[in-house]
Residue frames relative to the residue before (quaternion, step in Angstrom):
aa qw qx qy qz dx dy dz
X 1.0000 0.0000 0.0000 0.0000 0.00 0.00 0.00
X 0.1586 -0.8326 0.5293 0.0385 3.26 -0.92 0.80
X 0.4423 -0.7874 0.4255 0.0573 3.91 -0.43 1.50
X 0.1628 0.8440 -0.5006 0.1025 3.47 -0.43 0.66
X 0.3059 -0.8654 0.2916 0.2693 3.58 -0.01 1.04
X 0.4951 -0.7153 0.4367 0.2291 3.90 -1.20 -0.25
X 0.1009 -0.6160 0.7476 0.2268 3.35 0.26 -1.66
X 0.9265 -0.0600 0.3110 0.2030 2.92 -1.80 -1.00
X 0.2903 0.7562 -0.5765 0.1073 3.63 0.06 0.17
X 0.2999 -0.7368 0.6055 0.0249 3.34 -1.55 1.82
X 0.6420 -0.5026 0.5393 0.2107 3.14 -1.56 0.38
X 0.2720 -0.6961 0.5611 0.3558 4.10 0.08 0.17
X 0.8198 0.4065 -0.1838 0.3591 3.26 0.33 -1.38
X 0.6790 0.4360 -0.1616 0.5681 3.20 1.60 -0.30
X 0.2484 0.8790 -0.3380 -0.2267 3.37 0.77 -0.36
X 0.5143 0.5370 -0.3973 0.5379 3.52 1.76 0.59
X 0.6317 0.3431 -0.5159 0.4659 3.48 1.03 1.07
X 0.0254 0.8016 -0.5817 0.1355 3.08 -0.94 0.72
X 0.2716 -0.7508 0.5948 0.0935 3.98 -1.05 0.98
X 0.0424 0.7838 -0.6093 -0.1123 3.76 -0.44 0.49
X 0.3531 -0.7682 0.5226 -0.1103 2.87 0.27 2.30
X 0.6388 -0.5477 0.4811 0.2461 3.94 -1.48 0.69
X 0.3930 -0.3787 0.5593 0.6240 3.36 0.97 -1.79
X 0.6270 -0.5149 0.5810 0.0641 2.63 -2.41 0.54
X 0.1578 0.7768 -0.5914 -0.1479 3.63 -0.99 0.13
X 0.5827 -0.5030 0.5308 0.3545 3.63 -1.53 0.90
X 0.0431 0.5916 -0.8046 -0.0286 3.54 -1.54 0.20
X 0.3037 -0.7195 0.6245 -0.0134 3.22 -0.73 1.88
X 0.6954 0.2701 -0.4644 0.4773 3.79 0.57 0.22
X 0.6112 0.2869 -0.5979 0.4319 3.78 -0.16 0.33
X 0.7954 -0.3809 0.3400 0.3266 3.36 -1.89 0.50
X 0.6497 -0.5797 0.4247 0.2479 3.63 -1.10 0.77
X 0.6158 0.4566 -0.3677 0.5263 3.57 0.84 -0.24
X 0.7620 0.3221 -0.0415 0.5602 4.02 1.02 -0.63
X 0.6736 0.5307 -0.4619 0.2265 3.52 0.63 0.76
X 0.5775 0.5750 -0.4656 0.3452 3.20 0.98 0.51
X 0.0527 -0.8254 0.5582 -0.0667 3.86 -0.17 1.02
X 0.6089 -0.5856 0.4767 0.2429 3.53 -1.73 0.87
X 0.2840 -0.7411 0.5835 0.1724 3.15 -1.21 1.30
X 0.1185 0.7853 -0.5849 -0.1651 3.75 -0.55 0.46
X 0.0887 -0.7967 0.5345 0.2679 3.54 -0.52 1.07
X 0.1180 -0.8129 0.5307 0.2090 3.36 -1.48 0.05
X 0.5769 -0.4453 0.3609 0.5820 3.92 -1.12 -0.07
X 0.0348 -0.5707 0.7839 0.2420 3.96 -1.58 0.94
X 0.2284 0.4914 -0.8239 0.1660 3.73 -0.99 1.02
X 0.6418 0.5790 -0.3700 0.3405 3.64 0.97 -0.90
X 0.7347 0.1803 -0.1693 0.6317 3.73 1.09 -0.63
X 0.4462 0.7159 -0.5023 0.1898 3.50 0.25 1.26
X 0.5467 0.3470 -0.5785 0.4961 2.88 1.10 1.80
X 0.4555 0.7361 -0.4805 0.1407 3.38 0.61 0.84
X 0.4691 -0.7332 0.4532 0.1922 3.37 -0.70 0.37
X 0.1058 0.8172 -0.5664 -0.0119 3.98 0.00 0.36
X 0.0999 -0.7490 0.6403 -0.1376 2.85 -1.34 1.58
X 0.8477 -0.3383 -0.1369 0.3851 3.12 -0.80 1.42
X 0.7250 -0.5152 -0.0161 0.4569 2.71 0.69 2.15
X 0.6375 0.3681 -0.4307 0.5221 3.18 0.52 1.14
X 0.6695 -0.6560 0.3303 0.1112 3.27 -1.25 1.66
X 0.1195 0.8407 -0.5276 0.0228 3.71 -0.44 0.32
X 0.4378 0.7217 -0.5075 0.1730 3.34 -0.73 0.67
X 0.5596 -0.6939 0.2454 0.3809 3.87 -0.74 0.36
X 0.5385 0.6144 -0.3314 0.4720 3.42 1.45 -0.32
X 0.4036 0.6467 -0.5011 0.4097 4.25 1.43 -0.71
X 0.1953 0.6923 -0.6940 0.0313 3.66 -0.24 0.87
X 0.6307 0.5606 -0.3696 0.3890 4.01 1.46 -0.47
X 0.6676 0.5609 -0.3247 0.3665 3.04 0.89 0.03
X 0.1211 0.8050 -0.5694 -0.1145 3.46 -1.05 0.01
X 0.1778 -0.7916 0.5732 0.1149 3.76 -1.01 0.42
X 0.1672 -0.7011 0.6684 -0.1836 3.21 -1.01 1.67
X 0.8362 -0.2853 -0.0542 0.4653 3.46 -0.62 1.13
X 0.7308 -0.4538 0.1281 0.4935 3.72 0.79 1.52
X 0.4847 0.5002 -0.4635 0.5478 3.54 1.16 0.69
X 0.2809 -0.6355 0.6787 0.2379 3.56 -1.77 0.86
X 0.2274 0.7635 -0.6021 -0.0525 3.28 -1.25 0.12
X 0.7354 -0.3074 0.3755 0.4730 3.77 -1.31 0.72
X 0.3584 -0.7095 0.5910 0.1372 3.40 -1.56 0.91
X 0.3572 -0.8405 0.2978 0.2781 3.47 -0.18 1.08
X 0.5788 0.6496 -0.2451 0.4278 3.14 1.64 0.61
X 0.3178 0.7845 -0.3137 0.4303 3.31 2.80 -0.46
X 0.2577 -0.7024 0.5906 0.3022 3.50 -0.74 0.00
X 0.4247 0.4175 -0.6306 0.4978 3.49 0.57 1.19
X 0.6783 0.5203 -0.4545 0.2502 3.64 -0.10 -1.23
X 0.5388 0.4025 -0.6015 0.4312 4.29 0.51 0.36
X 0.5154 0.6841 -0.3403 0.3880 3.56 0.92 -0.79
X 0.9101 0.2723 -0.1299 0.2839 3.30 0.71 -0.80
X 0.4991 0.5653 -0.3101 0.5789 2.53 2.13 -0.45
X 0.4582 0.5119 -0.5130 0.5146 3.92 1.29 -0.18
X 0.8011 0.3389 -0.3691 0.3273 3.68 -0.04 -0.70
X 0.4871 0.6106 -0.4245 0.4580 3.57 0.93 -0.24
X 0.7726 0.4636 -0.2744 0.3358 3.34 0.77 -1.03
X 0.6248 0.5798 -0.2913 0.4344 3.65 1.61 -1.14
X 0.7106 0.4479 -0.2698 0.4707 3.25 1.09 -1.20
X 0.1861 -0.7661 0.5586 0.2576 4.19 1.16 -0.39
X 0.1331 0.6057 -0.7151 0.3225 3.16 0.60 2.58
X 0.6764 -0.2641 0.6325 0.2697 3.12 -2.07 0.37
């Protein structure tokens, strides 16, 4: 995967919305029409007793997570996950 940053990104039609997204990264294994995806970084002091095993995260405090057919993703209850779904939407990511 390959990182590239952003700043600020506006809506045209909107131009008082706006997502000030981390950056983007490519994922070269999903199909070419869907690999560029939102980077959202955050502070890990919060998960600095976790433990990750074969590349996946473990620890008793992971309440933001959840895993649905062997994929992690953001709980849609987390109080990041409007955040991110806002940037998914400005930037028109998958």
């Amino acid at each position: 995967m390959k990182a590239s940053p952003h700043g600020i990104t506006l809506l045209p039609e909107y131009p008082y919305i706006g997502a000030p997204s981390d950056g983007t990264v490519i994922d070269k294994s999903m199909p070419v029409s869907s690999q560029e995806r939102v980077l959202e970084i955050k502070c890990p002091y919060s998960v600095q007793s976790a433990i990750v095993i074969n590349r996946e995260l473990h620890s008793l405090d992971f309440d933001f997570l959840e895993v649905c057919a062997g994929k992690s993703s953001l709980r849609r209850q987390h109080k990041y996950y409007a955040q991110v779904q806002g940037e998914i939407a400005v930037l028109g990511l998958p």
